[in-house]
C-alpha positions as CSV (number, residue, x, y, z in Angstrom):
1,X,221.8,10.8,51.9
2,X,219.9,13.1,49.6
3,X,216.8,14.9,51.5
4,X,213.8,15.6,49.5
5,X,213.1,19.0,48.5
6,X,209.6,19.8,49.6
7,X,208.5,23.2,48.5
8,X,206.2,25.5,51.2
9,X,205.6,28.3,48.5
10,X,204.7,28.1,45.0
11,X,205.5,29.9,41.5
12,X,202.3,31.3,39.6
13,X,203.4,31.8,35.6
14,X,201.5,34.9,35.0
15,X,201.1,36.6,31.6
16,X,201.6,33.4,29.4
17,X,201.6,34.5,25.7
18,X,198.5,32.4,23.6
19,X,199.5,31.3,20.4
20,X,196.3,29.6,18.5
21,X,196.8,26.6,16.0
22,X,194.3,24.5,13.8
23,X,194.7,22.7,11.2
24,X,191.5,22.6,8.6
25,X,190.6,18.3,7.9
26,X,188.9,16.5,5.0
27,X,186.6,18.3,2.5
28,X,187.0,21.5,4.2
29,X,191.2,21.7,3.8
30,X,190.4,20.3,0.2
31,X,187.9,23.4,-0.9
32,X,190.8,25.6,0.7
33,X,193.5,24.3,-0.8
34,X,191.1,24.3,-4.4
35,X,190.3,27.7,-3.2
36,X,193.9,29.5,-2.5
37,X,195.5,27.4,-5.2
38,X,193.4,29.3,-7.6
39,X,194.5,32.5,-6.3
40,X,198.2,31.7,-6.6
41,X,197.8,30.9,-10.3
42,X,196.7,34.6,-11.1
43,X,198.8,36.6,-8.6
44,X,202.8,37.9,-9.6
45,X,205.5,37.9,-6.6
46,X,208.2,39.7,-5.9
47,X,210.2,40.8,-3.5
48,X,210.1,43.4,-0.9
49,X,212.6,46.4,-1.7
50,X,214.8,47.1,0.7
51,X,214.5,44.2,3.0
52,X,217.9,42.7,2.0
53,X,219.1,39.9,-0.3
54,X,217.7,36.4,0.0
55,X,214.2,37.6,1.1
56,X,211.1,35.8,0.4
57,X,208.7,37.2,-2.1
58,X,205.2,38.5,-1.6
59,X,202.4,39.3,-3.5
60,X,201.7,42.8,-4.9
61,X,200.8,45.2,-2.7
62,X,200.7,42.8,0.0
63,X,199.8,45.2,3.2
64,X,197.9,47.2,0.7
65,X,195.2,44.7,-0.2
66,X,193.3,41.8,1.0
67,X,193.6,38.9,-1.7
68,X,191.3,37.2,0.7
69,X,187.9,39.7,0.1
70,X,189.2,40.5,-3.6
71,X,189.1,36.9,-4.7
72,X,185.9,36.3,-3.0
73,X,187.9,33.2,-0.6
74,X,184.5,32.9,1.1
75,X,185.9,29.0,2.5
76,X,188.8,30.6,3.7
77,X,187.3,33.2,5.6
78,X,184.8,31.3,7.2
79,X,187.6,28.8,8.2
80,X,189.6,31.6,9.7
81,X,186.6,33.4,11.5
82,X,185.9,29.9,13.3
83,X,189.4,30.1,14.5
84,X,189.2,33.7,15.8
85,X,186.2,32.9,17.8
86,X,187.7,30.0,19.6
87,X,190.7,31.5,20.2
88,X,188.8,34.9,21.7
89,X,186.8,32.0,23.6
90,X,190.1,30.5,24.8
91,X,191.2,34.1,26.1
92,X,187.9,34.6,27.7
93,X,187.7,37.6,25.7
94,X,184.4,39.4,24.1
95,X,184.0,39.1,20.8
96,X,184.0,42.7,19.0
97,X,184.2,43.6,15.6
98,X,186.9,43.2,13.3
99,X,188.7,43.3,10.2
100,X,191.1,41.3,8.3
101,X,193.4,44.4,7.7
102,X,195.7,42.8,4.6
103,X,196.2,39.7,3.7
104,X,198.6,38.4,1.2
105,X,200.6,35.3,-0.1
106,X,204.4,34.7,0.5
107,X,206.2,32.5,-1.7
108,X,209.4,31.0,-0.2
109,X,211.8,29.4,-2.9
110,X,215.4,27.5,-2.3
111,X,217.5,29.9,-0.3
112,X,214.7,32.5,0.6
113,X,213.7,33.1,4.4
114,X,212.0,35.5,6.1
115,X,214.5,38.3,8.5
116,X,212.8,38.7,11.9
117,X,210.4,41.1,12.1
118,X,206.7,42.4,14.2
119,X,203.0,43.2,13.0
120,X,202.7,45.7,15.9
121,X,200.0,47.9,14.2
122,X,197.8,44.8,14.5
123,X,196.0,43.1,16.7
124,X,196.7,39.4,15.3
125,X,198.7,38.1,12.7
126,X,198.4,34.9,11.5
127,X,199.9,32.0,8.9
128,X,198.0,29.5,6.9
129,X,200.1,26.7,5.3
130,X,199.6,26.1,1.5
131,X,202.4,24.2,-0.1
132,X,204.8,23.0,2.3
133,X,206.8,19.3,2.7
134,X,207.0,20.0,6.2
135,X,211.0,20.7,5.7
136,X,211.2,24.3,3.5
137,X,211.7,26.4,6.7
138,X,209.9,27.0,9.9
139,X,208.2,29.9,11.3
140,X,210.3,30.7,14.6
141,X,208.7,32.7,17.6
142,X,210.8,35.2,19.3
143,X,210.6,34.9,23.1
144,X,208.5,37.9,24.0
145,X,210.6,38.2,27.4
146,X,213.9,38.9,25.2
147,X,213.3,42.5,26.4
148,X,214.5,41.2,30.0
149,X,217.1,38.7,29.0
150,X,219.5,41.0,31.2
151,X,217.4,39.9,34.4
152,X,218.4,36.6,36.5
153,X,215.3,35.2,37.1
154,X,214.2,35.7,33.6
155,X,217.3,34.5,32.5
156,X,216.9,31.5,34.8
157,X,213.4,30.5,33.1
158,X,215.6,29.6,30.0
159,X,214.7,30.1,26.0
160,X,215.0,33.9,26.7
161,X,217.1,35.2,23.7
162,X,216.0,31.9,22.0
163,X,213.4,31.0,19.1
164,X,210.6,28.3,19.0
165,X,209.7,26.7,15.9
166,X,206.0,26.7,15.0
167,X,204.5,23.4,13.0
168,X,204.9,23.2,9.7
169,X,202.4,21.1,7.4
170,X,199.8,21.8,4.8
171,X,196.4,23.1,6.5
172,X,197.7,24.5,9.7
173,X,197.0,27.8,10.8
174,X,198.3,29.6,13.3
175,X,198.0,32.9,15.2
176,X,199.7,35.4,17.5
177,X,199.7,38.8,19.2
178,X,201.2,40.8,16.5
179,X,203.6,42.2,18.6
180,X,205.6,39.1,19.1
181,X,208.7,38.7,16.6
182,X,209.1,36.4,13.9
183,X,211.1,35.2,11.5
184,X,211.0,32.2,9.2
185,X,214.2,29.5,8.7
186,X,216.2,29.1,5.1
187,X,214.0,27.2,2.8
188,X,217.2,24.4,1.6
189,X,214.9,22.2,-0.6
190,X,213.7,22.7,-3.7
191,X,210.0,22.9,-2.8
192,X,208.6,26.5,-3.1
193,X,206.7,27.3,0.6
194,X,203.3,28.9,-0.6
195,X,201.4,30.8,2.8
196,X,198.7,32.9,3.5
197,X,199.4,35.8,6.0
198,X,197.6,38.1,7.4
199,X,196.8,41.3,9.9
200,X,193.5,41.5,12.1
201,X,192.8,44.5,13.9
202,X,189.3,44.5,16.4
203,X,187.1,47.5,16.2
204,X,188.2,49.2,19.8
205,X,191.5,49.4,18.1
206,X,191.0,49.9,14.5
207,X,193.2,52.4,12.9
208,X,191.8,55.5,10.8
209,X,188.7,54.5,8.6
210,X,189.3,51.3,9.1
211,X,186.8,51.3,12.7
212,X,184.2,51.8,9.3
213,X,184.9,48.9,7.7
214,X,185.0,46.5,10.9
215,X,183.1,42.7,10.4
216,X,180.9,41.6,12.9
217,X,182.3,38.9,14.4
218,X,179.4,36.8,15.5
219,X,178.6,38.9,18.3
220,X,174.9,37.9,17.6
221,X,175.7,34.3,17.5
222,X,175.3,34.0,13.6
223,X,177.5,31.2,12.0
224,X,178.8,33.5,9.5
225,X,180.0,37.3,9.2
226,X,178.3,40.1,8.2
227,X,179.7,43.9,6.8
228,X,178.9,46.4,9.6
229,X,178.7,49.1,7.4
């Protein structure tokens, strides 16, 4: 006769690790899609020296520039401020300043992928979905915990050494501390992937200049953003 196991004691999960996703509806994923579309058609891609063959291509200059402020993507932005609010809200978290460091599009053709790599000089990075059939290659999240894989209980927990695959479908946008490693799968149709990323770094932690050039992110209650400087 099996006898019930009846716990005395209990397990807190401390330190979870919040990864934001929304997914822009209706008119407001149509002027987006009208709106990033349009910056496709005038940007050239290539790819990444040095990051070894089969790489997806990026924009020029993509952690030098902002394709988001240069082609005015004022739908775009205010999409993506919403999100950052409610995922600070989620987190509890005051809302400070911030920037959208770079921004850039990656364009992921038949037998292109992204290696697994970090943002850690930023705050959040971030994906927005542009041209996808929901079967050109996920984004895969590396267990932040990987670093302890070598302890038992951690090792007990499962998924540690392991990857989770994000959502994939036009309009969804997704964000994560930027220290958490990602990579993207093989892209084996013939659809090219087209996808906004992007850094954000928050005033208290702005690199260099960049503490000048920080966006106030509502702090005031305003519906929009406004330059700080």
């Amino acid at each position: 006769m099996t006898t019930e196991w009846k716990p005395e004691g209990n397990i807190q999960p401390l330190w979870a690790t919040p990864i934001y996703q929304n997914i822009a509806k209706d008119e407001e994923f149509d002027i987006i899609q009208e709106e990033l579309l349009s910056v496709i058609s005038r940007l050239k891609f290539g790819e990444a020296k040095g990051w070894g063959p089969n790489s997806h291509s990026l924009s020029e200059k993509p952690f030098d520039s902002n394709c988001l402020y240069d082609n005015d993507c004022t739908n775009t932005l205010k999409f993506m401020h919403r999100c950052i609010m409610e995922y600070l809200r989620y987190l509890d978290a005051t809302p400070v300043p911030y920037i959208i460091s770079n921004a850039w599009i990656t364009k992921t053709t038949k037998g292109k992928f992204a290696y697994s790599h970090s943002h850690g000089f930023s705050d959040i990075s971030g994906v927005y979905y542009i041209n996808t059939n929901g079967e050109d290659g996920n984004l895969m999240l590396e267990n932040v915990h990987d670093a302890f894989a070598g302890n038992y209980i951690y090792n007990a927990i499962g998924r540690i050494g392991g990857r989770v695959p994000a959502p994939l479908c036009n309009g969804i946008l997704l964000m994560w501390p930027s220290n958490i490693r990602h990579q993207t799968q093989e892209n084996t149709t013939d659809n090219d992937r087209f996808s906004l990323s992007f850094n954000i770094n928050f005033n208290n932690f702005l690199p260099g200049n960049l503490a000048n050039e920080a966006w106030d992110c509502n702090v005031e209650g305003k519906d929009f953003y406004e330059k700080s400087f």
